[in-house]
C-alpha positions as CSV (number, residue, x, y, z in Angstrom):
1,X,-67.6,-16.4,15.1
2,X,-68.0,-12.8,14.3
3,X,-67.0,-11.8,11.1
4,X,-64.0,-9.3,11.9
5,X,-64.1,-5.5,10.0
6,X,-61.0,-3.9,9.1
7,X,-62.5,-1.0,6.9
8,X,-60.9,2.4,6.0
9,X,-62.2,5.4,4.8
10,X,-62.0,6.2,1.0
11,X,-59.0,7.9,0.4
12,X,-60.4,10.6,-2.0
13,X,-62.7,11.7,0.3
14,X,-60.7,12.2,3.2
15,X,-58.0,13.7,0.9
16,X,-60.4,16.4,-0.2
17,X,-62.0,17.2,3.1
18,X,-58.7,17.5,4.5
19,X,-57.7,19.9,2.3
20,X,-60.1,21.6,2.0
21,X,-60.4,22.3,5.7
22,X,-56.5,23.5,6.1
23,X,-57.3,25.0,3.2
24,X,-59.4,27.2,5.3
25,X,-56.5,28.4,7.5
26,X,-54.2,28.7,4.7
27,X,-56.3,31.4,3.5
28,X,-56.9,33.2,6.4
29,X,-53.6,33.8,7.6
30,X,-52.3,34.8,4.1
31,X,-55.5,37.2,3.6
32,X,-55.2,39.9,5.8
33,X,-58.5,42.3,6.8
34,X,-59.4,44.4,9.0
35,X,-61.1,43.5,12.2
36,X,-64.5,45.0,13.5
37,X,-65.0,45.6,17.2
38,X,-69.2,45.4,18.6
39,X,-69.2,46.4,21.9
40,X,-72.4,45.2,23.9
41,X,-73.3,46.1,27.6
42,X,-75.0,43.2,29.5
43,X,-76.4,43.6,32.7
44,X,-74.2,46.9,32.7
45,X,-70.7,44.9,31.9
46,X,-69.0,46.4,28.9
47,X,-67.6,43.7,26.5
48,X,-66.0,44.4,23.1
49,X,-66.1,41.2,20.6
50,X,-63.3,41.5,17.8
51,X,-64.3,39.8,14.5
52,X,-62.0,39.3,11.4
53,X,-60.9,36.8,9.2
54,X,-59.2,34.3,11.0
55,X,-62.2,34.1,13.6
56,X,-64.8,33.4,10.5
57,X,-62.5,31.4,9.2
58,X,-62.0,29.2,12.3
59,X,-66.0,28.9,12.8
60,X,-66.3,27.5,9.3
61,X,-63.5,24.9,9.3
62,X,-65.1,23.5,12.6
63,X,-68.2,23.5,10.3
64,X,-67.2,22.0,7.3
65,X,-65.0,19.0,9.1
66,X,-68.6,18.0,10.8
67,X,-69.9,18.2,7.5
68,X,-67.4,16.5,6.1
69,X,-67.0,13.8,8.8
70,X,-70.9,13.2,7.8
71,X,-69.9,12.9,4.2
72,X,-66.8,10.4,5.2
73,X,-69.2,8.2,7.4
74,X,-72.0,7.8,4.5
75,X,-69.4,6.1,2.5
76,X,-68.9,2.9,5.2
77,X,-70.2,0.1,4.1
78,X,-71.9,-0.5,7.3
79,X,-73.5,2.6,7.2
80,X,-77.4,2.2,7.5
81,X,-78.6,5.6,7.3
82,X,-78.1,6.2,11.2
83,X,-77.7,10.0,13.2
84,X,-74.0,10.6,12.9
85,X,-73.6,13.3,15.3
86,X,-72.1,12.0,17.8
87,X,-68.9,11.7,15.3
88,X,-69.1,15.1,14.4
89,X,-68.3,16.5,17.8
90,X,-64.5,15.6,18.3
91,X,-63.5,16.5,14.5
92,X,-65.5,19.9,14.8
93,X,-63.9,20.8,18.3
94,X,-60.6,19.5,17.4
95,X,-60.7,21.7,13.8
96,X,-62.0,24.8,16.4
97,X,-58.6,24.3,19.0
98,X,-56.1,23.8,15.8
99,X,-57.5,27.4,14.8
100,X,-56.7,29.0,17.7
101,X,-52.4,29.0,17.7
102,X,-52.7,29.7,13.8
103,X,-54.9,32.2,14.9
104,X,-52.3,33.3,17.5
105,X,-49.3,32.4,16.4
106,X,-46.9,35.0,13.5
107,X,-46.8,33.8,10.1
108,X,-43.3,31.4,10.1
109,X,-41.9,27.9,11.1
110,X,-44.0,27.8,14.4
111,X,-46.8,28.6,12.6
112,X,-46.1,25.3,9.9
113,X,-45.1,23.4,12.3
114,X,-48.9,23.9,14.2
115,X,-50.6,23.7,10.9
116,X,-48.6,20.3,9.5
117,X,-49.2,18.9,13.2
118,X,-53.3,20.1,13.2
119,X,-53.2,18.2,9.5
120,X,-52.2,15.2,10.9
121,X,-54.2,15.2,13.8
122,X,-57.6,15.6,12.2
123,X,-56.5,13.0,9.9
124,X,-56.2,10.9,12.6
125,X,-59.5,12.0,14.2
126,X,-61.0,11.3,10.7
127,X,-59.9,7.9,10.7
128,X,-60.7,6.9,14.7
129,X,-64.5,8.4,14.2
130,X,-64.6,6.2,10.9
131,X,-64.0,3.3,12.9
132,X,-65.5,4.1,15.9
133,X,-69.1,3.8,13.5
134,X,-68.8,0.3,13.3
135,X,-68.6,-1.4,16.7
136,X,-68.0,-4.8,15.1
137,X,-64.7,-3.7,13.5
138,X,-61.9,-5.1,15.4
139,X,-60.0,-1.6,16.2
140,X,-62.8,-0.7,18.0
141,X,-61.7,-0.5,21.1
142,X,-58.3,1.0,20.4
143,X,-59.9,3.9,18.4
144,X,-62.6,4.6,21.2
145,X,-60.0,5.0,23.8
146,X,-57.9,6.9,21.6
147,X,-61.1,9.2,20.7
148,X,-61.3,9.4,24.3
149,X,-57.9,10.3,25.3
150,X,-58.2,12.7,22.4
151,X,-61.1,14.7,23.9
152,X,-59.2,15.4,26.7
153,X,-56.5,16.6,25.5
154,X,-58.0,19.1,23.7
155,X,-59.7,20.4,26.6
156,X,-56.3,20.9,28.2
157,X,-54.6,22.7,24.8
158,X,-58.0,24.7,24.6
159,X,-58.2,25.7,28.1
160,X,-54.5,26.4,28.6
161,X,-54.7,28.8,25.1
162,X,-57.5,30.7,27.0
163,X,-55.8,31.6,29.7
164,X,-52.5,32.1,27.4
165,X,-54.8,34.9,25.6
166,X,-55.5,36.6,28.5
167,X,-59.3,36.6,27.6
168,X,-61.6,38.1,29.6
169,X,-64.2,35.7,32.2
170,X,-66.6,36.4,30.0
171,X,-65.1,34.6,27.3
172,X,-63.2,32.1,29.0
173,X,-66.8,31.0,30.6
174,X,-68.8,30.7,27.3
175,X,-65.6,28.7,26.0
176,X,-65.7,26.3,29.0
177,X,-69.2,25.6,29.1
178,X,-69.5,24.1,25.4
179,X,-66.3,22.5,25.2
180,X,-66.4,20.7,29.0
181,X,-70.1,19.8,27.8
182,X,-69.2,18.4,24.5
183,X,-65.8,16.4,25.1
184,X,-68.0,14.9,28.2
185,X,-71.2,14.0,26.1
186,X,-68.8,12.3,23.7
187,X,-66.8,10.3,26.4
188,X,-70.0,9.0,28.2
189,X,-71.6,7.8,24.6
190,X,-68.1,6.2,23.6
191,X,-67.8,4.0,26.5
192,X,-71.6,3.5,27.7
193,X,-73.5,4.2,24.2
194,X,-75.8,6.2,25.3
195,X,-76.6,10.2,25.6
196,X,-75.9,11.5,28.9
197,X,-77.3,14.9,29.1
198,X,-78.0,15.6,32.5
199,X,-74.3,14.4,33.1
200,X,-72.9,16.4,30.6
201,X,-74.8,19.5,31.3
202,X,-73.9,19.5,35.3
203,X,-70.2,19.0,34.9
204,X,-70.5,21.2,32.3
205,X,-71.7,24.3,34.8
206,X,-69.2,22.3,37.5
207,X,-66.6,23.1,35.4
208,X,-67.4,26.7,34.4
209,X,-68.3,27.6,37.9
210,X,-64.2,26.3,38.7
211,X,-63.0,28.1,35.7
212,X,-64.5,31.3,37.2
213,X,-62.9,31.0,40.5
214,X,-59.0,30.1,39.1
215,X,-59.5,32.8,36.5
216,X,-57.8,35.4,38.7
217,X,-54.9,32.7,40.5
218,X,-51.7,33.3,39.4
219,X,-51.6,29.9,37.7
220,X,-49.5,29.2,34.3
221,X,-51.9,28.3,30.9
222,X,-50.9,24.8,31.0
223,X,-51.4,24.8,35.2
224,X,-54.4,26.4,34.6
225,X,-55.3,23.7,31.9
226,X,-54.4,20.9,34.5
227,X,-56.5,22.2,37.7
228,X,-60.3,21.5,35.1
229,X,-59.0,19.0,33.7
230,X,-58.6,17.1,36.8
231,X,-62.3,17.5,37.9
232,X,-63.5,17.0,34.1
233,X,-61.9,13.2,33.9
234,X,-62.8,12.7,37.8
235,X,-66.7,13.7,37.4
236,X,-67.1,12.0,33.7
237,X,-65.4,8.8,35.6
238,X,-68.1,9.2,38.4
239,X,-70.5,9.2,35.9
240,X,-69.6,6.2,33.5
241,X,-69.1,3.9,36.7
242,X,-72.4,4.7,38.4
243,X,-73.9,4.2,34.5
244,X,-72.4,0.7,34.8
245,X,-73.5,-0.1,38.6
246,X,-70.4,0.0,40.6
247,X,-70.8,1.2,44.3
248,X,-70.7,5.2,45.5
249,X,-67.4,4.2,47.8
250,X,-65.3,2.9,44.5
251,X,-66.8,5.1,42.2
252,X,-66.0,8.1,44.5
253,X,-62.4,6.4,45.4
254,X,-61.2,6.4,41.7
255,X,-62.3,9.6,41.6
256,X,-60.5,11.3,44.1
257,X,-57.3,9.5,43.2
258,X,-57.9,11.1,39.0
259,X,-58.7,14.3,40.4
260,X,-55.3,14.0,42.9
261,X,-53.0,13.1,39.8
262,X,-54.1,16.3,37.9
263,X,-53.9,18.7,40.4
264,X,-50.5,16.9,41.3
265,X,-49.3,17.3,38.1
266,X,-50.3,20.8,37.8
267,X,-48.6,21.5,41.0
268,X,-45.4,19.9,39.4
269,X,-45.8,22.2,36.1
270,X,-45.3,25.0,38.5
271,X,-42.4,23.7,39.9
């Protein structure tokens, strides 16, 4: 019988990379500074990228929670000097959507209320990557489907808060891209354990390709959220069941009926 694992991650460590990362935001919201504009003209398309505090400040937290997820992981008693970064990639993208409404959002409750919730949930990222290292540990498979779940979610509030900003397809493109790549790289090695980046790379373009063409619909940010998330989950389904074998007709059936319940849904939202 297999010995059974119930560890947790040291409590000091956690406690300081968590605040140390909302820290971060803290910071940049009560530090005001002026922003700098760079306008650059590619292929004879004008685009102006604003820079200031809360935008560095965003970048670095994503940084420092992969850093510190590393740090977190080398303390596991299982740890035997493996990569860790496939743990990195939910707690940096999750630290990158959290900075977005705080980014957004006025200084007031609204504002706390995003930052005490963004607190919590990287906590709980921390915690489901921590035991999502050692697949022996009997909460394995209730903190890989909830790092699942997780990712896409995120690509929903990240995608919706695009289209929220009003950014330009430019921006919304080269936000897509990484993020539909990412959150499907990590889903793929959760449930088949292995690096799928010819997978992740196509639905990646799939999904930037759709993002281009509902830009200009008049579809709300969560709507909007809804119609790629539907064909993220359906293609990264596709791919994890032909990974494990099962036929074209079933794979292709339970996608259709993923993609259907999105786009339902999103057509719901709007009504």
């Amino acid at each position: 019988m297999l010995e059974e694992h119930r560890h947790m991650p040291d409590s000091d460590r956690i406690s300081v990379l968590l605040a140390a990362v909302l820290l971060a935001y803290a910071l940049a919201n009560l530090i005001k500074t002026p922003g700098y504009a760079f306008n650059l003209n590619l292929l004879r398309i004008s685009i102006t990228i604003s820079l200031n505090l809360n935008v560095i400040a965003t970048l670095i937290a994503s940084g420092l929670t992969a850093a510190g997820m590393d740090w977190l992981l080398r303390g596991h008693p299982h740890f035997e000097d493996q990569n860790t970064f496939q743990h990195w990639i939910l707690p940096a993208l999750t630290a990158f959507v959290l900075g977005i409404p705080l980014y957004n959002l006025p200084f007031g409750p609204a504002w706390w209320l995003s930052f005490g919730l963004g607190g919590i949930l990287l906590l709980l990222v921390f915690i489901a990557e921590y035991i999502a290292l050692d697949s022996s540990d009997v909460r394995y498979p209730a903190a890989s489907a909830g790092l699942v779940a997780l990712s896409y979610t995120l690509f929903l509030i990240l995608v919706a808060t695009v289209s929220f900003s009003g950014m330009r397809l430019f921006f919304v493109s080269i936000i897509v891209f990484p993020a539909a790549g990412l959150v499907t790289l990590r889903a793929l090695h959760l449930r088949t354990g292995g690096w799928e980046f010819t997978w992740a790379i196509g639905i990646a373009l799939v999904l930037t390709q759709l993002a281009a063409a509902f830009h200009y619909w008049p579809l709300e940010p969560v709507q909007y959220g809804l119609v790629l998330l539907g064909p993220l989950y359906a293609l990264t389904e596709l791919a994890q069941n032909l990974y494990e074998d099962i036929s074209w007709r079933r794979a292709g059936i339970e996608m259709t009926i993923g993609l259907v319940l999105f786009w339902t849904a999103a057509l719901v939202v709007r009504g």
